[in-house]
C-alpha positions as semicolon CSV with decimal commas, in nm:
position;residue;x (nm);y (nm);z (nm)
1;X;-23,745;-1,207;2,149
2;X;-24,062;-1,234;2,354
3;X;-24,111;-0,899;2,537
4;X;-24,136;-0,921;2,889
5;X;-24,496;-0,830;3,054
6;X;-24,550;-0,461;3,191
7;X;-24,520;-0,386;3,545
8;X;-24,856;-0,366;3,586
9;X;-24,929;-0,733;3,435
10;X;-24,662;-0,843;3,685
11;X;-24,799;-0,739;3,956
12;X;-25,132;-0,952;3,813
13;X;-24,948;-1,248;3,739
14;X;-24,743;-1,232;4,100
15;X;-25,087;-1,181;4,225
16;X;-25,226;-1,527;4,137
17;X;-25,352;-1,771;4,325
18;X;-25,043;-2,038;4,385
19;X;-25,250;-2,359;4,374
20;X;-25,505;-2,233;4,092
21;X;-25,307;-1,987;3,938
22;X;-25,659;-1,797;3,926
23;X;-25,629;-1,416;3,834
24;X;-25,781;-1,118;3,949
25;X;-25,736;-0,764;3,732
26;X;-25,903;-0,557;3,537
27;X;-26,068;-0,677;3,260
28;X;-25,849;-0,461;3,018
29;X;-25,546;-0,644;3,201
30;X;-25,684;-0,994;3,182
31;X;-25,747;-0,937;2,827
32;X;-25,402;-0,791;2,758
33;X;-25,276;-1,126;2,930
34;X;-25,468;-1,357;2,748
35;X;-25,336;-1,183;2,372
36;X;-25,010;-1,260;2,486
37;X;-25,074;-1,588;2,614
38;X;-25,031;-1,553;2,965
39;X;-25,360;-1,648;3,055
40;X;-25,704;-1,800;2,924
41;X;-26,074;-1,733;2,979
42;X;-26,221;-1,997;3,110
43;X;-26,509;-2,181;2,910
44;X;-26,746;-2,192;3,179
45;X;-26,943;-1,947;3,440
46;X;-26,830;-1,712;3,557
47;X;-26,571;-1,738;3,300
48;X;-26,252;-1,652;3,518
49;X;-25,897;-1,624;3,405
50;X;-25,636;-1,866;3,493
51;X;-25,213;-1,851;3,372
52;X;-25,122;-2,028;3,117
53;X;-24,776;-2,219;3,153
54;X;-24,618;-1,970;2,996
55;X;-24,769;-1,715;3,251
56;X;-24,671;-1,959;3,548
57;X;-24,293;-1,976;3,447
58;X;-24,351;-1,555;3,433
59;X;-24,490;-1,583;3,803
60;X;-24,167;-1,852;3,906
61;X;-23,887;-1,659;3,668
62;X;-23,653;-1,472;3,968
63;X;-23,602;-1,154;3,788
64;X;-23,198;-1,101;3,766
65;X;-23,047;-0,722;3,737
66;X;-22,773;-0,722;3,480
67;X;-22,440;-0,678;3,545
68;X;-22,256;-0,337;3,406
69;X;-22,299;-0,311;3,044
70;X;-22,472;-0,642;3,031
71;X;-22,784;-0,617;2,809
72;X;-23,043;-0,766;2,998
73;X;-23,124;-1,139;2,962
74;X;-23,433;-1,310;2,802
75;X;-23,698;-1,294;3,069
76;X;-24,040;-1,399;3,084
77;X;-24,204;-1,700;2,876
78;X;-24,076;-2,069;2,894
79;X;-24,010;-2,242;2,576
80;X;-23,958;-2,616;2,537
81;X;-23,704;-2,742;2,289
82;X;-23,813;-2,918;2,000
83;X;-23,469;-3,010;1,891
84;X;-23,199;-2,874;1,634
85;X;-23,235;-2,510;1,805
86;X;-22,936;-2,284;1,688
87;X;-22,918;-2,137;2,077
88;X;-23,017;-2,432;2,313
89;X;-23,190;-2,343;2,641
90;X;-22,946;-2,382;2,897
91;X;-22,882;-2,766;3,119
92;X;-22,839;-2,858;3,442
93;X;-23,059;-2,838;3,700
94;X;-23,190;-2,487;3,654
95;X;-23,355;-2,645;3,318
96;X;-23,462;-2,927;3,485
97;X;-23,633;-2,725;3,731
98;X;-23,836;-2,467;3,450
99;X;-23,937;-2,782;3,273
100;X;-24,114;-2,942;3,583
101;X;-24,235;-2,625;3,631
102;X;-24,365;-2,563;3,329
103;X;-24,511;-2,966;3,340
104;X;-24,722;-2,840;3,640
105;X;-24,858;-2,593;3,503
106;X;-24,961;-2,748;3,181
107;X;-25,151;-3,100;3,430
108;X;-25,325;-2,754;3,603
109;X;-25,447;-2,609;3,261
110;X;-25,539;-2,962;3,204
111;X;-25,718;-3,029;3,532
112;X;-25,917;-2,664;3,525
113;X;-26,035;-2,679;3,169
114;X;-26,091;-3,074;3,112
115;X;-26,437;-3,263;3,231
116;X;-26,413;-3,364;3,554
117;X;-26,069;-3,201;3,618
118;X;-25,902;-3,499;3,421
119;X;-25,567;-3,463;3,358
120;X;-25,509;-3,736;3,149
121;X;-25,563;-3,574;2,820
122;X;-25,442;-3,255;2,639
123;X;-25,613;-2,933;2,684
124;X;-25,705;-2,709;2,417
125;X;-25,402;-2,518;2,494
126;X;-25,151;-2,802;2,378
127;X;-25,426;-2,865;2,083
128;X;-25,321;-2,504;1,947
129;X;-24,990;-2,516;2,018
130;X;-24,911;-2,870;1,875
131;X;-24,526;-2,884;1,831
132;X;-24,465;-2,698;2,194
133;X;-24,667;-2,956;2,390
134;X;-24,519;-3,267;2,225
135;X;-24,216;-3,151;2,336
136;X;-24,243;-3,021;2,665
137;X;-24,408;-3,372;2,704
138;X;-24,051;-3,541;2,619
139;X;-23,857;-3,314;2,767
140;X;-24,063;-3,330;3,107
141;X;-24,021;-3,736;3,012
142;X;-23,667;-3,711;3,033
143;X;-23,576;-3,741;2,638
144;X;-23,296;-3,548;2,538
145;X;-23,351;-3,280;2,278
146;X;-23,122;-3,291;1,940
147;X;-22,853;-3,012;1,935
148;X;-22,777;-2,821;1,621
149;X;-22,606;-3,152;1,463
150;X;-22,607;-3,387;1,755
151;X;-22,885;-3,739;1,839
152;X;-23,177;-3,685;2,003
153;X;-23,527;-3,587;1,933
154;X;-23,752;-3,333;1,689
155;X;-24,060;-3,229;1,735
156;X;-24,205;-3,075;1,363
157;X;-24,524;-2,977;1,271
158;X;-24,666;-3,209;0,974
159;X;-24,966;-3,118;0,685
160;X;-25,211;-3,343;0,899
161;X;-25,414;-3,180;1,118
162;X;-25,348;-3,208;1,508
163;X;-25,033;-3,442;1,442
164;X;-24,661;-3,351;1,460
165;X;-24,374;-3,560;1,377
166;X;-24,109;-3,705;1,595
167;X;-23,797;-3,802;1,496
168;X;-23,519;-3,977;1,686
169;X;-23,257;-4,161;1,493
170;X;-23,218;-4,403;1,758
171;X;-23,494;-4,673;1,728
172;X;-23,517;-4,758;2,087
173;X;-23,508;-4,397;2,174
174;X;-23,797;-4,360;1,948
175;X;-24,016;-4,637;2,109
176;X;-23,950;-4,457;2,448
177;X;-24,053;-4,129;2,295
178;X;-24,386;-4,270;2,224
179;X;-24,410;-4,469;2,516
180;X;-24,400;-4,110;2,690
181;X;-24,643;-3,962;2,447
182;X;-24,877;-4,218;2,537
183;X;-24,838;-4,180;2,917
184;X;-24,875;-3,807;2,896
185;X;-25,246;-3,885;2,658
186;X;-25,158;-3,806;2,276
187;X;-25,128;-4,175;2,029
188;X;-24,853;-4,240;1,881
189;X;-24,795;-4,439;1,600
190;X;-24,448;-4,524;1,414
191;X;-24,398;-4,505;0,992
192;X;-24,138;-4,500;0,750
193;X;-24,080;-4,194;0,506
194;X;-24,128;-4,336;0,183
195;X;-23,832;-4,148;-0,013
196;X;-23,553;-4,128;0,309
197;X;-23,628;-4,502;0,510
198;X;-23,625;-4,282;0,807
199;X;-23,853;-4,370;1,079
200;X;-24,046;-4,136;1,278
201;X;-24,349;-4,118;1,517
202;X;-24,703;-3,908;1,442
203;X;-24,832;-3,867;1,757
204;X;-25,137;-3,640;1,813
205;X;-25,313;-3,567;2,130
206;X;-25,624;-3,816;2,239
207;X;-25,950;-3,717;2,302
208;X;-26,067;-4,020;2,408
């Protein structure tokens, strides 16, 4: 369970500017934000800090009091499903809306970190956190996450470096998954595990 930032980092994070998601703190704060992932130094002068997508969905999360001896609900950091989680996030419309949410935010890391403010191409955010930005790339495409036993997509991480693995048993699925991929800037290509016939995409992010 992620624990939720301090009042004091809230008040940061609320603080932020809404287009730029620029942050101003103390430096101890900043810092503290960036550890948890919240936020990121910018590369260049004067080297400001900027949320994260994680610390936009903290900025956008409407904070909910629980009811009478109701422990309090998961608060804080978005997470996109990879597929086969135990305890789903939640559908519906309130998903739909933290995903595009969370899409945002990821095209404004993109578009303050790349050259040129290109979006077109993951940042170094999604280059460290492989498996999380393949899939918030599907699910922001529209592709429907597996369940615990049901069809769908996976996202794993895979012994090559920058690559992760995609499966979706349905073939045509599969070719829209990295059709998506592609429009969002990682290359996709499709294989065949040698010992199970099962297809599968490895899809890392482009550079290029």
């Amino acid at each position: 369970m992620t624990r939720p930032p301090t009042a004091a980092q809230r008040r940061v994070i609320d603080a932020a500017d809404p287009a730029t998601g620029r942050l101003s703190g103390t430096q101890a704060q900043l810092a503290a934000l960036v550890r948890r992932g919240l936020a990121f130094r910018h590369p260049r002068p004067p080297h400001d800090h900027f949320l994260t997508p994680a610390g936009h969905r903290v900025r956008e999360a409407e904070p909910q009091a629980p009811a009478p001896g109701e422990a309090p609900a998961r608060t804080g950091v978005f997470s996109a499903r990879v597929g086969g989680e135990e305890e789903p996030a939640g559908a519906g419309p309130a998903r739909d809306r933290e995903v595009r949410s969370a899409w945002e935010g990821l095209l404004e890391l993109r578009r303050m970190t790349g050259p040129h403010g290109a979006t077109d191409r993951p940042c170094g955010w999604e280059r460290a956190h492989l498996v999380q930005a393949a899939a918030l790339a599907l699910e922001a495409g529209g592709h429907r996450p597996a369940g615990p036993d049901g069809d769908g997509y996976r996202v794993r991480a895979t012994p090559q470096p920058e690559a992760v693995a995609v499966y979706e048993p349905d073939p045509a699925a599969l070719r829209a998954c990295a059709a998506t991929l592609e429009r969002a800037g990682w290359q996709a290509g499709e294989y065949t595990e040698p010992r199970t016939g099962r297809r599968y995409l490895l899809a890392s992010p482009r550079r290029v």
